[in-house]
N, C-alpha and C positions, 0 to 999 in steps of 0.2 A: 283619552289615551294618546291624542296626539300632541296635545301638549305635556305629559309625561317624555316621550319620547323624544319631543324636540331638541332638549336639550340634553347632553350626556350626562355633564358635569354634576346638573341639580338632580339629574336618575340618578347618580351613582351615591349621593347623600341620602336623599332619603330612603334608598335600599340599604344603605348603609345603616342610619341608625333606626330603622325599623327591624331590620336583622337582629343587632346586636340589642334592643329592647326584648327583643322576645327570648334572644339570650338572656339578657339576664330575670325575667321571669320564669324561665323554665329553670336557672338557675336557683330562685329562690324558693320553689317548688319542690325541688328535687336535692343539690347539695347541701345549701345552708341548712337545709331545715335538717336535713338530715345528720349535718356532723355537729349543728348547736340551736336545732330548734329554732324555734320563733324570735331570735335574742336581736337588738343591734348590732352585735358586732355577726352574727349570720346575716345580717343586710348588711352589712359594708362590706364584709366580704364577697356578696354577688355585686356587691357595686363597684368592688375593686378588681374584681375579678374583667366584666362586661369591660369598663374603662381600659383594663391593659389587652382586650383583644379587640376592642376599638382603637386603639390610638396603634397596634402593631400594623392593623389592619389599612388604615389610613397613611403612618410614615413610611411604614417598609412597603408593605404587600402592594398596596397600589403603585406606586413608582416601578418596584423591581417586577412584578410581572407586565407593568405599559413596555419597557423596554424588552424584556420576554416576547410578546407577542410581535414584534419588530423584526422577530430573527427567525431562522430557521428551524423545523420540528425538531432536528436533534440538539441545536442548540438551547430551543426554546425549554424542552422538557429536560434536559439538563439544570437548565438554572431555576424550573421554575422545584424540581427534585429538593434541589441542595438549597434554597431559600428557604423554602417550605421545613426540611428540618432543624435547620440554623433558628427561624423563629421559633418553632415549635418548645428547642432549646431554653429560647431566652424567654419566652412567654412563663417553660414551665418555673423556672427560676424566680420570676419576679411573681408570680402566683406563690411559691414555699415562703419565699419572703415575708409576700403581704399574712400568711396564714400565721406564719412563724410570730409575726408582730401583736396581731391579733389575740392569738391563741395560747402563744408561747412555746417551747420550743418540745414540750414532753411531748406529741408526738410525733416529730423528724426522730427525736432520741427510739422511739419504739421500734420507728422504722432501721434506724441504722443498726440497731442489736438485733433484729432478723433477717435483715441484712448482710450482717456481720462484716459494716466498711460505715464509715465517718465520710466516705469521700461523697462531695456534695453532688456531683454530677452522677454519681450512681444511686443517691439517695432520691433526685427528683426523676429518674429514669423509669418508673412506673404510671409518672404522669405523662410520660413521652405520649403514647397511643392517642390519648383523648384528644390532645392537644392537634398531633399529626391529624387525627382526623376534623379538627375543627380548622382546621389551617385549611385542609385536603378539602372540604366541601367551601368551604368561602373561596378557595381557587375555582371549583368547578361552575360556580353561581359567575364568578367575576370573566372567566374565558367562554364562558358558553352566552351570556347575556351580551357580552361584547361580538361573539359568533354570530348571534341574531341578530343586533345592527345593525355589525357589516352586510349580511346576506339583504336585511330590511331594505338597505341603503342600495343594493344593487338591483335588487329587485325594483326601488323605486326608478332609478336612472335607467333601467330599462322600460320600465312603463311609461317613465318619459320622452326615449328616446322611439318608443315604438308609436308615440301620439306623434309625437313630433314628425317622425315619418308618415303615419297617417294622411296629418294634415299638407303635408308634402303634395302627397300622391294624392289627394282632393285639391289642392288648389292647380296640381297639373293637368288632372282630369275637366277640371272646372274650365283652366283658361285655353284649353286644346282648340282653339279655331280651326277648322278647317281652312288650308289654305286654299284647297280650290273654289269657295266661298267667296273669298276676297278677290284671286284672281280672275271670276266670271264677274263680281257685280265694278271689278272697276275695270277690266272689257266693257262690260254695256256702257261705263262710262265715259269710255274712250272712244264706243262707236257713235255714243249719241254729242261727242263735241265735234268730233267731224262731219256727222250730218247736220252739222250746226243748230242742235236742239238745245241750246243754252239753258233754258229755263228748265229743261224733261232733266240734264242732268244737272243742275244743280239741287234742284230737289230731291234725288239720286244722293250726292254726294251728301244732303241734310241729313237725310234718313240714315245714310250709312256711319257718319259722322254720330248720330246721337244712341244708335246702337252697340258702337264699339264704345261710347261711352259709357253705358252703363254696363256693357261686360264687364268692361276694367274696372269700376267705381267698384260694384257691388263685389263685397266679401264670400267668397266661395265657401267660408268656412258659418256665416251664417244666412238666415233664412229669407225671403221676402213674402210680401203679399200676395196672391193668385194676383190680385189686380194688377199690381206692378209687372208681375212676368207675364200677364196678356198682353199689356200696354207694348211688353219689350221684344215681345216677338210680333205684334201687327207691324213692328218698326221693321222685322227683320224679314215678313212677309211682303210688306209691302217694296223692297229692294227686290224680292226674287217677280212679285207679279210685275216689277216694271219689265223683269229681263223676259219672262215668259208671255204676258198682256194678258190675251182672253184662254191659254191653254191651262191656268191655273185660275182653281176656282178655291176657295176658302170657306169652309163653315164652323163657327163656334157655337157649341149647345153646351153653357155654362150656368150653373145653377145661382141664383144670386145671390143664395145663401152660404154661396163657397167661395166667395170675391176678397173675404176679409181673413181666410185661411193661411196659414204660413207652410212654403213650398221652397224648395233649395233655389236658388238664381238660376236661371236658362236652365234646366233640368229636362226639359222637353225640346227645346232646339235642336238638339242630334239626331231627336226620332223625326222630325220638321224637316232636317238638312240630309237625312235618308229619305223619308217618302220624295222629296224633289228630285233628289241625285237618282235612285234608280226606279220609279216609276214616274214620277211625271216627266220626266227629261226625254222618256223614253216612249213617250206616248206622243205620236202625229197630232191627234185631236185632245191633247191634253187632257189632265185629268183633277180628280179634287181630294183635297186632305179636308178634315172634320176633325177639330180639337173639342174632346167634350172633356169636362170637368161636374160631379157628383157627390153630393154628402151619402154616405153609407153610415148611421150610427154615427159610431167615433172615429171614420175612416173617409180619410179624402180619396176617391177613387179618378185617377185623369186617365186618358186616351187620344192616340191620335192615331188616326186610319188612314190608308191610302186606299184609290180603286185602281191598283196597277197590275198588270199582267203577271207579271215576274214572280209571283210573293213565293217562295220553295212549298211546298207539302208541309216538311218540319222546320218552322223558322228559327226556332233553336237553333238550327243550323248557323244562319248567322254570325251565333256569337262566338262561333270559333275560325270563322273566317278572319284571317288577322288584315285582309284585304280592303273586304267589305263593312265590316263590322264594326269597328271600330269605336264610332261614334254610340251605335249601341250598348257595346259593352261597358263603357263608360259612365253611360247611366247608369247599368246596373250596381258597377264598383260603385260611384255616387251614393244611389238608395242603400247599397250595405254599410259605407262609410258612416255615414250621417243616423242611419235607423237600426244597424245590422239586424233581426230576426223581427222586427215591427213593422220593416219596407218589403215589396213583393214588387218583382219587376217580371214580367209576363210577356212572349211575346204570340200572337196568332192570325189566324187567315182571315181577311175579313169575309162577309158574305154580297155578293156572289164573288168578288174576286179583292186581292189586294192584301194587305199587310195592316195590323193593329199592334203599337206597342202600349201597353196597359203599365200603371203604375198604382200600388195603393201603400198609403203612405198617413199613419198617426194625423185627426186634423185637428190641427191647433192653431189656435188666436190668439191676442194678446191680451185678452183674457186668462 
C-alpha cells in the first residue's frame, strides 16, 4: 500500500483505468447487450463509449478540477458545477454520434418525433442525467482520494514532527549533566593541585575526562550494553569516591547473565547523582549505594538504593518537586520515551532506611 500511495501520478492512472475497465464491463453487461445484444458493433459501442469518458476524464476533468481544488470553496464548487455539466454536454453528444454511426440514425429520428424538436441539444438531453451522474461520482472519487492525501500527508508530517520532537526531548533529557557534578568534582580538583597532590588529581581529571567522553560519544537515542554502562558509571563513581574517600561505599550485585543486555546510556546516573546529592552528602559517617542488576524472564530488572535518612514516606513525591527531582524524573520521561507501556519506573523506601529507584525494562541482546 505504500508503494501504491507514494506516488500520486501512477495512483491516479491506475485508478483511472481500472475505473473506467469496469465501466466498460458493466457497460457491456447492461447497455449494449441490451440496445443490440451480443453483436460487435454493441462491443464497440461500450468501447467507444468507456474511451470518450476516459479520455474526458483525463484531458478535461483532471486539469480543470487540479486547478479547482487550488481555490476557494465558493469558487472551487462553482467551477467544479459548471465543468461538470459542460462535459457531461459534450460527452453526451459524442456518445449520440458514435451511436448514430454505429446504429444509424432511426432512432435519434424516434426520439425527435416524441419529442417533437430536431434540435440536437434537446435531442441528447435525456442522456444529460446519466452522464451528470458519472461525471458527479468520478468528481467525488477524484476530491475525496485527493482529501485523503492531503490529510495522509499531514498526518504524516505530524507524526514526523511529533518523533522528531520526541527525539529532541530524549537527547535533552539524555545530555542534562548536572552542573553541580561538574562544579564539585573540578573543586576537589582544584583543592587537590593546591595541596599539591599532582598525581591524586590527575587521575581525577583522567576519570573525569573519559567520562564526559563517553556521555557525549554515546547516542541517547540508542541503546548500550549493561557492561558498557557499569564500566561508565564506576568511572563516574570513582570521581565522586575521590571527593567523598572512605564516607562512600559502593556495591554491585549484578547478575552475569544480564552483562550482555541492552540498556539506554547513563539511565541510572541520575538515580547515582541523587542518592549522593541528598543522602550520602548529608551523612557525617557516610553512607552506601548498591547498584543491582536481575534477569526476571524477559525482563531486565535494575535498582539502585541509598541507606540515607531523608528518603519522604511517599517518594513519589519526588517527582514533582521541580527542585529536587529532576534528575529522577528524567529517567522516568527516558523509560517512557524509549519503551513507553513495556518500561516501569518505580520509586520506594528501602529497608530499614533510605531510597530505591527500580527500573524494569524489555531485556534484549543482540541476539
Amino acid at each position: 500500500m505504500n508503494w501504491f500511495f507514494a506516488d500520486k501520478g501512477r495512483m491516479f492512472w491506475i485508478l483511472q483505468i481500472a475505473g473506467w475497465f469496469g465501466f466498460f464491463v458493466l457497460h457491456i453487461l447492461s447497455v449494449s447487450s441490451f440496445v443490440a445484444g451480443r453483436s460487435p458493433d454493441a462491443l464497440l459501442y461500450s468501447v467507444a463509449s468507456s474511451l470518450i469518458g476516459f479520455m474526458t476524464t483525463s484531458i478535461l476533468a483532471r486539469p480543470i478540477y487540479w486547478f479547482a481544488r487550488r481555490q476557494g470553496p465558493a469558487v472551487l464548487l462553482l467551477i467544479v458545477m459548471t465543468s461538470t455539466l459542460l462535459m457531461a454536454v459534450a460527452m453526451s453528444a459524442m456518445k449520440a454520434q458514435t451511436f448514430g454511426y454505429l446504429f444509424g440514425n432511426a432512432w435519434m429520428d424516434l426520439r425527435g418525433a416524441s419529442l417533437g424538436t430536431r434540435n440536437f441539444l434537446v435531442l441528447i438531453s435525456p442522456d444529460l442525467p446519466v452522464n451528470i451522474f458519472l461525471l458527479g461520482s468520478w468528481a467525488g472519487f477524484y476530491f475525496g482520494i485527493n482529501y485523503y492525501l492531503k490529510l495522509r500527508n499531514e498526518t504524516d508530517r505530524a507524526l514526523h514532527s511529533a518523533r522528531l520532537a520526541d527525539q529532541a526531548q530524549l537527547k535533552m533529557l539524555r545530555y542534562q549533566l548536572n552542573p553541580h557534578f561538574l562544579f564539585n568534582t573540578l573543586n576537589a580538583i582544584s583543592t587537590l593541585v593546591m595541596e599539591q597532590d599532582g598525581k591524586q588529581a590527575n587521575a581525577m581529571l583522567t576519570q573525569l575526562s573519559a567520562f564526559l567522553r563517553y556521555s557525549l560519544d554515546s547516542d541517547p537515542l540508542q541503546k548500550t550494553t549493561l557492561a558498557d554502562e557499569i564500566r561508565a558509571l564506576q568511572l563516574y563513581l570513582a570521581i565522586e569516591k575521590t571527593r567523598f574517600d572512605d564516607r562512600l561505599s559502593v556495591k554491585f550485585d549484578i547478575d552475569d547473565d544480564t552483562m550482555d543486555a541492552y540498556v539506554p546510556s547513563l539511565i541510572l546516573q541520575p538515580a547515582i547523582e541523587n542518592a549522593i546529592k541528598y543522602a550520602i552528602a548529608l551523612m557525617e559517617s557516610g553512607g552506601e549505594i548498591r547498584i543491582e542488576a536481575k534477569r526476571e524472564r524477559d525482563t531486565l530488572a535494575l535498582r539502585v538504593c541509598d541507606n540515607g535518612p531523608n528518603a519522604p514516606d511517599d517518594p513519589r513525591a519526588l517527582l514533582s518537586d521541580v527542585k529536587n527531582g529532576v534528575g529522577l524524573v528524567n529517567m522516568r520521561d527516558r523509560l517512557l520515551f524509549m519503551y513507553q507501556e513495556r518500561g516501569q519506573f518505580q520509586l520506594s523506601k528501602a529497608d530499614p532506611q533510605g531510597l530505591c529507584v527500580s527500573l524494569r525494562l524489555p531485556f534484549e541482546t543482540r541476539g
